[in-house]
TIVO-2410 file (N, C-alpha, C; in nm, 3 decimals):
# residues 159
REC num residu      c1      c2      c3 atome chaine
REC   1      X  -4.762   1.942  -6.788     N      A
REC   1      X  -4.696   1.941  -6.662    CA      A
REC   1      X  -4.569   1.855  -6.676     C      A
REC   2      X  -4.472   1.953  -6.612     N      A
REC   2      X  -4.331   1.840  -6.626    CA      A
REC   2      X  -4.294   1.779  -6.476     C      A
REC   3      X  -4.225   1.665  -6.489     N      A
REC   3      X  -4.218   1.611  -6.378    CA      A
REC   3      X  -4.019   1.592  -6.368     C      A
REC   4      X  -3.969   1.635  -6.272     N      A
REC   4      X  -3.907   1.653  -6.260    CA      A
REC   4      X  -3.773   1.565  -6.196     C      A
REC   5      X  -3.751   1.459  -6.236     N      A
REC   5      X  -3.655   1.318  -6.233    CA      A
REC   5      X  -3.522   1.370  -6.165     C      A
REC   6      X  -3.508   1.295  -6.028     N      A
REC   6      X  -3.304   1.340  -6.027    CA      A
REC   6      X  -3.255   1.265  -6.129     C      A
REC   7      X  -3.158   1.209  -6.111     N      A
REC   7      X  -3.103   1.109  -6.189    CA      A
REC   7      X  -2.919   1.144  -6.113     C      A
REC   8      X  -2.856   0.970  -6.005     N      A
REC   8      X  -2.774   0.992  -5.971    CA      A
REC   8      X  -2.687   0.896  -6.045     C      A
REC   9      X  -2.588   0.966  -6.062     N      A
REC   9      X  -2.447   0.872  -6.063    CA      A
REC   9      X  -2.453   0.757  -6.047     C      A
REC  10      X  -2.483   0.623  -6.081     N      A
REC  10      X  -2.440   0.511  -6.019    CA      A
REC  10      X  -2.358   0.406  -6.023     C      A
REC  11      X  -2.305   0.481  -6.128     N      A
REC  11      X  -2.125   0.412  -6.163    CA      A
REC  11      X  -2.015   0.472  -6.057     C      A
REC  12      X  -1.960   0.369  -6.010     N      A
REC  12      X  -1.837   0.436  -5.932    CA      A
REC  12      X  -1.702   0.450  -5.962     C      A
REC  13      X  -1.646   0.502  -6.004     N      A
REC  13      X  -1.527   0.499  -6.043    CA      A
REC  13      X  -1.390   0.434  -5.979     C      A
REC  14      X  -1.321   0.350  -6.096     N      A
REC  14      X  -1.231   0.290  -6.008    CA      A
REC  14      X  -1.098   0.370  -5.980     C      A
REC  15      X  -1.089   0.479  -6.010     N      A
REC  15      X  -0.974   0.558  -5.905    CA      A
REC  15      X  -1.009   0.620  -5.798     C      A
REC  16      X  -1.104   0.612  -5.754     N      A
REC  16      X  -1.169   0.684  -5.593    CA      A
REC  16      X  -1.105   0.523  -5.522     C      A
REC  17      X  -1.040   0.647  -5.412     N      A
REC  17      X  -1.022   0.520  -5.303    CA      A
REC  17      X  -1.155   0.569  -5.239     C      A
REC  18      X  -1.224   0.458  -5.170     N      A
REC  18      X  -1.313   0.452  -5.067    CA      A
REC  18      X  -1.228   0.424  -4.882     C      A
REC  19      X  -1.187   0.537  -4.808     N      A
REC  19      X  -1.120   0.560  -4.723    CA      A
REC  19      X  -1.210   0.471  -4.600     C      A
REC  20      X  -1.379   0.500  -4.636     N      A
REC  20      X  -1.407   0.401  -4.537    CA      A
REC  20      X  -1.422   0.210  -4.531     C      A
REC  21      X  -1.449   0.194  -4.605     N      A
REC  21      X  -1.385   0.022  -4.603    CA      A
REC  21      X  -1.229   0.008  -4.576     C      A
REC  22      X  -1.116   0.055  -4.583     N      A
REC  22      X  -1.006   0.100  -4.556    CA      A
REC  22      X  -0.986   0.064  -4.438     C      A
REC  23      X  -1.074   0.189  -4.348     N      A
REC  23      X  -1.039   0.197  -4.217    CA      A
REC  23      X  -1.147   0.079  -4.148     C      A
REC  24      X  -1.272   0.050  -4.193     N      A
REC  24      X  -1.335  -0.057  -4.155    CA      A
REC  24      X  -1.220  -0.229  -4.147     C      A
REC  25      X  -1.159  -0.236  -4.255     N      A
REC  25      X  -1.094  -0.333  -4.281    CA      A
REC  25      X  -0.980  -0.337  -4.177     C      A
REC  26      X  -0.912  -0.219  -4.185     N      A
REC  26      X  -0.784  -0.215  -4.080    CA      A
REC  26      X  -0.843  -0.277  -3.940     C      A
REC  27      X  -0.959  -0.182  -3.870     N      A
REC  27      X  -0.998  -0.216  -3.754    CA      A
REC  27      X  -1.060  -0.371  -3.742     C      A
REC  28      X  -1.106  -0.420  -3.819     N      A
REC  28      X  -1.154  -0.565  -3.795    CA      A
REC  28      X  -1.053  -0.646  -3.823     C      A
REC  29      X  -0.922  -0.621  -3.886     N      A
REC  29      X  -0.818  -0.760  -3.872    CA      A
REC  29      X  -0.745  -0.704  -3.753     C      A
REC  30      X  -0.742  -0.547  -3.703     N      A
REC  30      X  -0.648  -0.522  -3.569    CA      A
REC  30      X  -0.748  -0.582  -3.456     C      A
REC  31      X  -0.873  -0.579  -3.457     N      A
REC  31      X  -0.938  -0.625  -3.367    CA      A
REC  31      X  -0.919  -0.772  -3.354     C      A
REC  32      X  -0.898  -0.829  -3.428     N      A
REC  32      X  -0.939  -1.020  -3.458    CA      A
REC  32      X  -0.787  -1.053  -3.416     C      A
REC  33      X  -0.713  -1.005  -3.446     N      A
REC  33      X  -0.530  -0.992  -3.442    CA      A
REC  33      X  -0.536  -1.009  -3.260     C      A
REC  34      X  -0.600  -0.886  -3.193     N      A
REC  34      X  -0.603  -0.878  -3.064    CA      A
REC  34      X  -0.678  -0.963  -2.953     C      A
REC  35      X  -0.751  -0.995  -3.031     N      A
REC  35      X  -0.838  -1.104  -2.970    CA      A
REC  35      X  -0.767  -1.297  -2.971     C      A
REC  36      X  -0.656  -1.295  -3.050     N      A
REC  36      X  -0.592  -1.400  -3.071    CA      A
REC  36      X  -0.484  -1.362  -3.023     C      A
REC  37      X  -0.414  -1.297  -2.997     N      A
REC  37      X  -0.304  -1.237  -2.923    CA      A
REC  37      X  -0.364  -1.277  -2.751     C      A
REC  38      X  -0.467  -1.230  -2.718     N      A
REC  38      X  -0.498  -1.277  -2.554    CA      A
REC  38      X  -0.528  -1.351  -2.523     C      A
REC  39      X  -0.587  -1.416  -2.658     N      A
REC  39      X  -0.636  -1.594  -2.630    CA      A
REC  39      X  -0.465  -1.679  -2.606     C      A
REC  40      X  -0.374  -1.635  -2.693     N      A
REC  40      X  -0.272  -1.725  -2.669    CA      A
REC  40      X  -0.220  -1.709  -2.594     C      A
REC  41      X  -0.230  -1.532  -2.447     N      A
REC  41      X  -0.118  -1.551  -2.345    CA      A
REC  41      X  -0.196  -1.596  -2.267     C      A
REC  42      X  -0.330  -1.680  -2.250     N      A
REC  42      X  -0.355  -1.764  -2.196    CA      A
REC  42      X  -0.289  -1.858  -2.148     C      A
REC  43      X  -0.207  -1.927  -2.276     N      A
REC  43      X  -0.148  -2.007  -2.290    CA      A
REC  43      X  -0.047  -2.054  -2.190     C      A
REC  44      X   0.052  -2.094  -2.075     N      A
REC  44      X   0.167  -2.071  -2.057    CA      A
REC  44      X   0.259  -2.117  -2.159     C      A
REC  45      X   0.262  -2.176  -2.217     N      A
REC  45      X   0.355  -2.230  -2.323    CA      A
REC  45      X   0.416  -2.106  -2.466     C      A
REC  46      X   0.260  -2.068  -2.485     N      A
REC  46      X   0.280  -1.954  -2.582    CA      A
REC  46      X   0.308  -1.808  -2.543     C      A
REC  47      X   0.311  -1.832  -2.387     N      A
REC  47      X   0.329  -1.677  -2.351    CA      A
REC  47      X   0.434  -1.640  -2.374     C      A
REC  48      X   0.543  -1.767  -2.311     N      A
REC  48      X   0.682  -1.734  -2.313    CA      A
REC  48      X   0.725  -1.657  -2.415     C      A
REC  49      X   0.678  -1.685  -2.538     N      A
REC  49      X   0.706  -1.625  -2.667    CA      A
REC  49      X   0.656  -1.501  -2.709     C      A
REC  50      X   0.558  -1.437  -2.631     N      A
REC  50      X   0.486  -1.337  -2.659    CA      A
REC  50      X   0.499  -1.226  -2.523     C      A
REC  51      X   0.545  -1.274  -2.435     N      A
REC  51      X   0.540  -1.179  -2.341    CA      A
REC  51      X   0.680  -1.132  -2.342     C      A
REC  52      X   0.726  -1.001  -2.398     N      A
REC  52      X   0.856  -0.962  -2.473    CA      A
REC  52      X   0.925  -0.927  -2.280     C      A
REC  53      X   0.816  -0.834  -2.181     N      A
REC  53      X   0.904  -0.791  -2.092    CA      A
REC  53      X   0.872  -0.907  -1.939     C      A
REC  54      X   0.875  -1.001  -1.954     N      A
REC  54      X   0.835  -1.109  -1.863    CA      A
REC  54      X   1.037  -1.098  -1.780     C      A
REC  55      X   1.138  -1.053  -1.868     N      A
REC  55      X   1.273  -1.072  -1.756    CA      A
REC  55      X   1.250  -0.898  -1.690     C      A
REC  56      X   1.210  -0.880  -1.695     N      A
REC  56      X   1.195  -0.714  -1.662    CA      A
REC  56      X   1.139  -0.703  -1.550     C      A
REC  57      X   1.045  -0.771  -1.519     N      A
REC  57      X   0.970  -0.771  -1.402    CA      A
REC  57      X   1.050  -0.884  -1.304     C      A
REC  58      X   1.034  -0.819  -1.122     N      A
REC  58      X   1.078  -0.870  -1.040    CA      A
REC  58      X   1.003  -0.940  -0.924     C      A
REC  59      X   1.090  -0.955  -0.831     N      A
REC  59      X   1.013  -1.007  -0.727    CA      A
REC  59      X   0.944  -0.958  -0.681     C      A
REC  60      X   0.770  -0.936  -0.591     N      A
REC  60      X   0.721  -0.855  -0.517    CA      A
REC  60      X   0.811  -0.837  -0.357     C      A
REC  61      X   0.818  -0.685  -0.289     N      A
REC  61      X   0.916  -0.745  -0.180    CA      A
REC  61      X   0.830  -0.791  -0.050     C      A
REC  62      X   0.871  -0.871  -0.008     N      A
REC  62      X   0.818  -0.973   0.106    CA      A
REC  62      X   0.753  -0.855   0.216     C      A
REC  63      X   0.838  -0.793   0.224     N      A
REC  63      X   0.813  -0.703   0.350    CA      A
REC  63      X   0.838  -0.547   0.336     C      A
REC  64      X   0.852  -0.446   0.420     N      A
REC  64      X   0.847  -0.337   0.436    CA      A
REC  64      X   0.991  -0.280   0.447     C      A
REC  65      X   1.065  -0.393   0.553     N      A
REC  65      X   1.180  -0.393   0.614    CA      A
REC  65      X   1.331  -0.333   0.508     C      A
REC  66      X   1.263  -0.334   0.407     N      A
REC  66      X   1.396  -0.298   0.282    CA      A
REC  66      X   1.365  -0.159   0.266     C      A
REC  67      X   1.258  -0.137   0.291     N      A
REC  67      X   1.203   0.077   0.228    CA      A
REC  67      X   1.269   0.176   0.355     C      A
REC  68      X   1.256   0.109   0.462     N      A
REC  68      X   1.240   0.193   0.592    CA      A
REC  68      X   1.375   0.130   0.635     C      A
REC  69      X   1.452   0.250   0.782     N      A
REC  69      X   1.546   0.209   0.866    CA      A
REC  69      X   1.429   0.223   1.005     C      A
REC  70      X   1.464   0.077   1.057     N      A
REC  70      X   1.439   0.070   1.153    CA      A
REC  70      X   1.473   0.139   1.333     C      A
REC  71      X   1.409   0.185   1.391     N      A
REC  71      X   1.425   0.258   1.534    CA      A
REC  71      X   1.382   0.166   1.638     C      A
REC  72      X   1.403   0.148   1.786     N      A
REC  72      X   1.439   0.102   1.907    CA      A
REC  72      X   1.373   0.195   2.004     C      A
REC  73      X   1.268   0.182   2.056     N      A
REC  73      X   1.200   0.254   2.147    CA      A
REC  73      X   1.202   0.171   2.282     C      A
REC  74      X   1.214   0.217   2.372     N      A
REC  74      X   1.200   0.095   2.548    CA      A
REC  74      X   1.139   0.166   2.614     C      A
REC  75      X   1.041   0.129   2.621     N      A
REC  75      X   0.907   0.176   2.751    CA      A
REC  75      X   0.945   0.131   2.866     C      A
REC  76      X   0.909   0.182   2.978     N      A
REC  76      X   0.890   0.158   3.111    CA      A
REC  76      X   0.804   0.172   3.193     C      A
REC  77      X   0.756   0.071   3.242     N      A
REC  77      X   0.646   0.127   3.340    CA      A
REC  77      X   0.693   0.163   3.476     C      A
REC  78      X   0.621   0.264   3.507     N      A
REC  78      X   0.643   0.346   3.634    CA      A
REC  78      X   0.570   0.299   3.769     C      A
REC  79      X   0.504   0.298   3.765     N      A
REC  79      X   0.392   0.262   3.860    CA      A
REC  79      X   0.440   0.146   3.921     C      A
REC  80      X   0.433   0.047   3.867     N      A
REC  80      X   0.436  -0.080   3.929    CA      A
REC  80      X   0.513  -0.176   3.846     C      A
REC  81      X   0.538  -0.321   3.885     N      A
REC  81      X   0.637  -0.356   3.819    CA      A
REC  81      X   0.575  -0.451   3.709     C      A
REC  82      X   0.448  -0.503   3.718     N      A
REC  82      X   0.398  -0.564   3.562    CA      A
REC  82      X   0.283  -0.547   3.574     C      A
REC  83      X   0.200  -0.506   3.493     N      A
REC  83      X   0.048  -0.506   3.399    CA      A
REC  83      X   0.018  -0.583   3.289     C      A
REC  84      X  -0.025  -0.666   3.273     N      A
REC  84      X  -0.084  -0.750   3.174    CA      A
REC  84      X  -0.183  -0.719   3.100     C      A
REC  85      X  -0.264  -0.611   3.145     N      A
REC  85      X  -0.381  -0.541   3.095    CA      A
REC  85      X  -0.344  -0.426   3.037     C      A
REC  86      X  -0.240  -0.376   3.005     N      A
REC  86      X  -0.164  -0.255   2.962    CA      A
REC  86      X  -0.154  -0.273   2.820     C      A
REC  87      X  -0.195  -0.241   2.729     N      A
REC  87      X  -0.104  -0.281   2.593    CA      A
REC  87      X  -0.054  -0.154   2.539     C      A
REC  88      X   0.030  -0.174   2.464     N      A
REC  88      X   0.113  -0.115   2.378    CA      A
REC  88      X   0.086  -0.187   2.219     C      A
REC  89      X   0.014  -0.012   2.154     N      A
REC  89      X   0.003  -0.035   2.015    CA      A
REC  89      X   0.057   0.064   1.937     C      A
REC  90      X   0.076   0.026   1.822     N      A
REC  90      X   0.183   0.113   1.723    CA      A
REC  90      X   0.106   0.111   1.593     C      A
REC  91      X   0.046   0.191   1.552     N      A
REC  91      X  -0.035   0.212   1.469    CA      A
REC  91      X  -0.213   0.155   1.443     C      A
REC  92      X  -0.214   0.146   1.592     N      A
REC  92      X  -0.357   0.095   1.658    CA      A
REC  92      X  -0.373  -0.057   1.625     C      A
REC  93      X  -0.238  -0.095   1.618     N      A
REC  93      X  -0.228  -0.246   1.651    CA      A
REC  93      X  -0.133  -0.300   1.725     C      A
REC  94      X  -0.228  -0.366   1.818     N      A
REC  94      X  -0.173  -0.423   1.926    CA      A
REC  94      X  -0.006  -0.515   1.946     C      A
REC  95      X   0.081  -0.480   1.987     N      A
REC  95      X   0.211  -0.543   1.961    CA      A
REC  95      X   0.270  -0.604   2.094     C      A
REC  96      X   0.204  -0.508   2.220     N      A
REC  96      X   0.324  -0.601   2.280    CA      A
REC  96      X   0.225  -0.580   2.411     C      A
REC  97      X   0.251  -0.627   2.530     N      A
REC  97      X   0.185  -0.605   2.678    CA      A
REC  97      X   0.288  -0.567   2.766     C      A
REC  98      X   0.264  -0.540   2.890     N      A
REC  98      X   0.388  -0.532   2.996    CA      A
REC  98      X   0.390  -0.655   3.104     C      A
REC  99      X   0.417  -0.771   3.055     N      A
REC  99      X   0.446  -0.861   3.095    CA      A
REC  99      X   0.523  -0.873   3.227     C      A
REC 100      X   0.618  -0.742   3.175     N      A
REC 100      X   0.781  -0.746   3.235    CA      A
REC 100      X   0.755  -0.565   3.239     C      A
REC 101      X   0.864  -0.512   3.351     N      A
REC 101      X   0.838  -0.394   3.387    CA      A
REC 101      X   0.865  -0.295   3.270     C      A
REC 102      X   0.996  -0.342   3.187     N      A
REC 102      X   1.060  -0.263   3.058    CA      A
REC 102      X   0.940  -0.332   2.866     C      A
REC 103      X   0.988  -0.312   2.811     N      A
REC 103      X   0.929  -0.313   2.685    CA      A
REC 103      X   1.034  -0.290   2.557     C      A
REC 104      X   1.060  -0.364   2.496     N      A
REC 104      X   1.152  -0.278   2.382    CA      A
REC 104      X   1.068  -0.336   2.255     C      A
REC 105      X   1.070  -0.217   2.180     N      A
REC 105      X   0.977  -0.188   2.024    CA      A
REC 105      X   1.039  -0.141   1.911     C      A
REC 106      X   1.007  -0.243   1.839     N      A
REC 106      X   1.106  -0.186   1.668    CA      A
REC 106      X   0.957  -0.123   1.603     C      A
REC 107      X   1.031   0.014   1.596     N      A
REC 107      X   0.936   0.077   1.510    CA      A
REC 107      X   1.007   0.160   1.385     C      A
REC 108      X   0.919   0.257   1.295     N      A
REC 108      X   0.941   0.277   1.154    CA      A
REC 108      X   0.969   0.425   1.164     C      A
REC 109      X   0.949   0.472   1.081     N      A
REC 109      X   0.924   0.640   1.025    CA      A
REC 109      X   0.862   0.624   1.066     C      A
REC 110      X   0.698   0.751   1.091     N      A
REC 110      X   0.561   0.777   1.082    CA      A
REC 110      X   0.498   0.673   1.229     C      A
REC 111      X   0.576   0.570   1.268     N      A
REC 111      X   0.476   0.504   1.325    CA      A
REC 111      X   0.406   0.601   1.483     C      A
REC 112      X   0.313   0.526   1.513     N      A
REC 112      X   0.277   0.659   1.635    CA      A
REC 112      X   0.242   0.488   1.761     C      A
REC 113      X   0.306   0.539   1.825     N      A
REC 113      X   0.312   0.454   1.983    CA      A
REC 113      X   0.188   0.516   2.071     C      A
REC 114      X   0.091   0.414   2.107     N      A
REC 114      X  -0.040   0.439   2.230    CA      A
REC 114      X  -0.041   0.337   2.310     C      A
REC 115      X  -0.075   0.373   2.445     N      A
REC 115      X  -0.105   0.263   2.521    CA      A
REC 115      X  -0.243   0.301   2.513     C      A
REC 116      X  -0.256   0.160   2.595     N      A
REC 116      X  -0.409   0.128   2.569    CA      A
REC 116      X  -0.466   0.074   2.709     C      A
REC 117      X  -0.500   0.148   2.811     N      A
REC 117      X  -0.544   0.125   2.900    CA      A
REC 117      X  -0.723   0.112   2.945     C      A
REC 118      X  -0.776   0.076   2.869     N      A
REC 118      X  -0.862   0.051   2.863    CA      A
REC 118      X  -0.977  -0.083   2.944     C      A
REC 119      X  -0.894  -0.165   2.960     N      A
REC 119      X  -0.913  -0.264   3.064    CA      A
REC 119      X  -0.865  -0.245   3.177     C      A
REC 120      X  -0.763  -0.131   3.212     N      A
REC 120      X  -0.691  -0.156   3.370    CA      A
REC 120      X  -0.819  -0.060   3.414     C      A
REC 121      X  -0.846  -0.115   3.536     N      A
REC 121      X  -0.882  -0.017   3.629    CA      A
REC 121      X  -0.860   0.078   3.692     C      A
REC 122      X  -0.721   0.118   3.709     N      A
REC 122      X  -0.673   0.197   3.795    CA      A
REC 122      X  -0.593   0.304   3.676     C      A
REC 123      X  -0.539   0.429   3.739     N      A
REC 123      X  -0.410   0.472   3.652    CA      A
REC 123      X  -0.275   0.441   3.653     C      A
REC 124      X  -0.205   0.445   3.534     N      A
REC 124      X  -0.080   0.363   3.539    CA      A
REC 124      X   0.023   0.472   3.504     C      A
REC 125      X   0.160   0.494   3.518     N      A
REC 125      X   0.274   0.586   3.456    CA      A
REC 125      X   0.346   0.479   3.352     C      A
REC 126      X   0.361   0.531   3.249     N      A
REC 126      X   0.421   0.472   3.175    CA      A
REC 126      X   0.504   0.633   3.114     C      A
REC 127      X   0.686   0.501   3.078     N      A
REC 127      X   0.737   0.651   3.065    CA      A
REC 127      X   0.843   0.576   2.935     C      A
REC 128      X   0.870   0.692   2.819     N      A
REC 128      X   0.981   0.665   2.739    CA      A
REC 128      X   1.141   0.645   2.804     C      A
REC 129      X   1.213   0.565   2.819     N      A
REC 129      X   1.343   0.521   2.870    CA      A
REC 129      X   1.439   0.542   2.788     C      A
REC 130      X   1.444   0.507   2.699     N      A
REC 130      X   1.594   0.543   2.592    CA      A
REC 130      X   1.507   0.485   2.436     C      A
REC 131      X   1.583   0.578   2.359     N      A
REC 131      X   1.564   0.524   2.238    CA      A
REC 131      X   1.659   0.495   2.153     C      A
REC 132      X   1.673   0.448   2.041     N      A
REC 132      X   1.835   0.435   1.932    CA      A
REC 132      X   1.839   0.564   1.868     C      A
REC 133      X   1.956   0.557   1.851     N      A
REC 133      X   2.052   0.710   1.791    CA      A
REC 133      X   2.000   0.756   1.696     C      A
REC 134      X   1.897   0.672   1.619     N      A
REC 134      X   1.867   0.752   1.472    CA      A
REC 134      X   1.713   0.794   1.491     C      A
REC 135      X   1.638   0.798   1.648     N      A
REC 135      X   1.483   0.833   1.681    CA      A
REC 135      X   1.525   0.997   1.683     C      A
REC 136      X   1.406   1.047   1.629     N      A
REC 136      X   1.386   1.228   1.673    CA      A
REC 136      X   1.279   1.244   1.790     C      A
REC 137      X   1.301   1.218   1.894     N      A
REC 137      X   1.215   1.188   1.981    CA      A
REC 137      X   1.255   1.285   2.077     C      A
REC 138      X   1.122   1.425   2.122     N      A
REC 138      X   1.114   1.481   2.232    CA      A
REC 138      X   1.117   1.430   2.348     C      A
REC 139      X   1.023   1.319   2.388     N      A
REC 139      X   0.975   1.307   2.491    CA      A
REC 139      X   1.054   1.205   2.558     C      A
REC 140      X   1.132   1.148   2.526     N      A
REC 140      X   1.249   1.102   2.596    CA      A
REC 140      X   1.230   1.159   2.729     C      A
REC 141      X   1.244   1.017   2.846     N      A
REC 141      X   1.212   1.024   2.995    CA      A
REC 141      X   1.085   1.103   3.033     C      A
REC 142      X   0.979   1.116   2.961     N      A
REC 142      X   0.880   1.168   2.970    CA      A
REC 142      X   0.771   1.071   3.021     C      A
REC 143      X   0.674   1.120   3.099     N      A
REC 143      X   0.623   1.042   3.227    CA      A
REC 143      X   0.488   1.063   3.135     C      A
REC 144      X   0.392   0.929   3.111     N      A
REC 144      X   0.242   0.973   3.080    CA      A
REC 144      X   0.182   0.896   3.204     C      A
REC 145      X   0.052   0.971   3.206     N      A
REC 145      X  -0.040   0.861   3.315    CA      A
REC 145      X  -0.128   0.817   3.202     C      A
REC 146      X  -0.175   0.689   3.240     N      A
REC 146      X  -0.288   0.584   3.148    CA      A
REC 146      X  -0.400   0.590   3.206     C      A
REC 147      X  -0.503   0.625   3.171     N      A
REC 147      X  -0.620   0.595   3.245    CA      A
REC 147      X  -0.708   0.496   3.198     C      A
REC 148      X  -0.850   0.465   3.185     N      A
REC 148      X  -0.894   0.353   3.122    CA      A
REC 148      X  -0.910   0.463   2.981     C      A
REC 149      X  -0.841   0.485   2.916     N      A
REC 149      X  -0.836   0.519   2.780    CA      A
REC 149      X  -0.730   0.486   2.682     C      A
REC 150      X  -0.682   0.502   2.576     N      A
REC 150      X  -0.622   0.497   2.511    CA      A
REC 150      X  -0.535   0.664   2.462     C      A
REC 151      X  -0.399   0.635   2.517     N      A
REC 151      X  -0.310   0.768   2.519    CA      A
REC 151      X  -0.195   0.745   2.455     C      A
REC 152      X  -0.205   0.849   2.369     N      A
REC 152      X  -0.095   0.874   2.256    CA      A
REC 152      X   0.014   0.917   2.301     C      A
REC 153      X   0.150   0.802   2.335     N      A
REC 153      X   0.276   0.854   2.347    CA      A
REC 153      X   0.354   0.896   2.287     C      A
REC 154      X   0.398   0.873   2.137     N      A
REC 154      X   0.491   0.933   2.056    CA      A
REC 154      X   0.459   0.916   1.929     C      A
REC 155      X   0.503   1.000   1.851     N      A
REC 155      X   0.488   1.004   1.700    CA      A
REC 155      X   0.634   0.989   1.645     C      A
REC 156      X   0.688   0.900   1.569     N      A
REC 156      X   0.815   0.842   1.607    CA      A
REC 156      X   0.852   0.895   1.419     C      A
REC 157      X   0.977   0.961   1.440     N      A
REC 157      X   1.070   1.023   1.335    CA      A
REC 157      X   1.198   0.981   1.326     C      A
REC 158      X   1.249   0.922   1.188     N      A
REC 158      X   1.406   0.873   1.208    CA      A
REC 158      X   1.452   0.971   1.150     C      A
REC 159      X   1.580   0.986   1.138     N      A
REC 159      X   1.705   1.075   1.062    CA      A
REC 159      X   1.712   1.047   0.910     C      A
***
């Protein structure tokens, strides 16, 4: 009976590149490289030196007021000459009351004007009066009644 032996290769030759230690090697000094790279922009001292686009970047802007042209809306109330329980909101936040019989409101593009009658008891007229030259506004001198709800007066568009 014969028995039948592999028998492998176990000399390796030194002109074979071995491609995987190669790429093993690359990735563990790019990894160790990167890991010391984030440890130092820890640093403030060492960032300066490492953070190539740090003049590139600017201020955040404070406000809104630079994206948008501003519009001029003046409410009036009809009914009577002041409500305190009346509000006026512009994007379902509360901005102003009717203190005083008139109202004037800086608003945006997109913004949408509601009163909010919700506390008055009674019904109220509230009406658009004039707006600035650059509003796209239908309802100009347009009469709403308020009831104890909340009613959508304008959806406000500039030029």
């Amino acid at each position: 009976m014969k028995v039948l032996i592999c028998r492998f290769n176990t000399q390796k030759k030194r002109s074979e590149i071995n491609i995987e230690k190669i790429l093993f090697l690359i990735f563990s000094v790019s990894f160790a490289l990167m890991v010391v790279v984030q440890a130092a922009l820890l640093n403030q001292d060492v960032r300066i030196f490492l953070d190539v686009d740090a003049g590139l970047e600017g201020t955040p802007l404070e406000a809104e007021e630079y994206l948008y042209k501003d519009g001029i809306v003046v409410l009036k109330l009809l009914s009577q000459d002041t409500c305190p329980d009346l509000k006026i909101l512009v994007n379902g936040t509360e901005i102003a009351r009717f203190t005083e019989n008139e109202l004037i409101i800086t608003v945006k593009d997109g913004d949408v004007i509601e009163a909010d009658g919700s506390q008055v008891p009674y019904s109220l007229e509230v009406g658009i009066k004039s707006t600035s030259s650059n509003i796209l506004l239908d309802s100009i001198y347009r009469q709403f009644k308020i009831d104890s709800s909340i009613k959508k007066l304008a959806r406000i568009r500039i030029k």
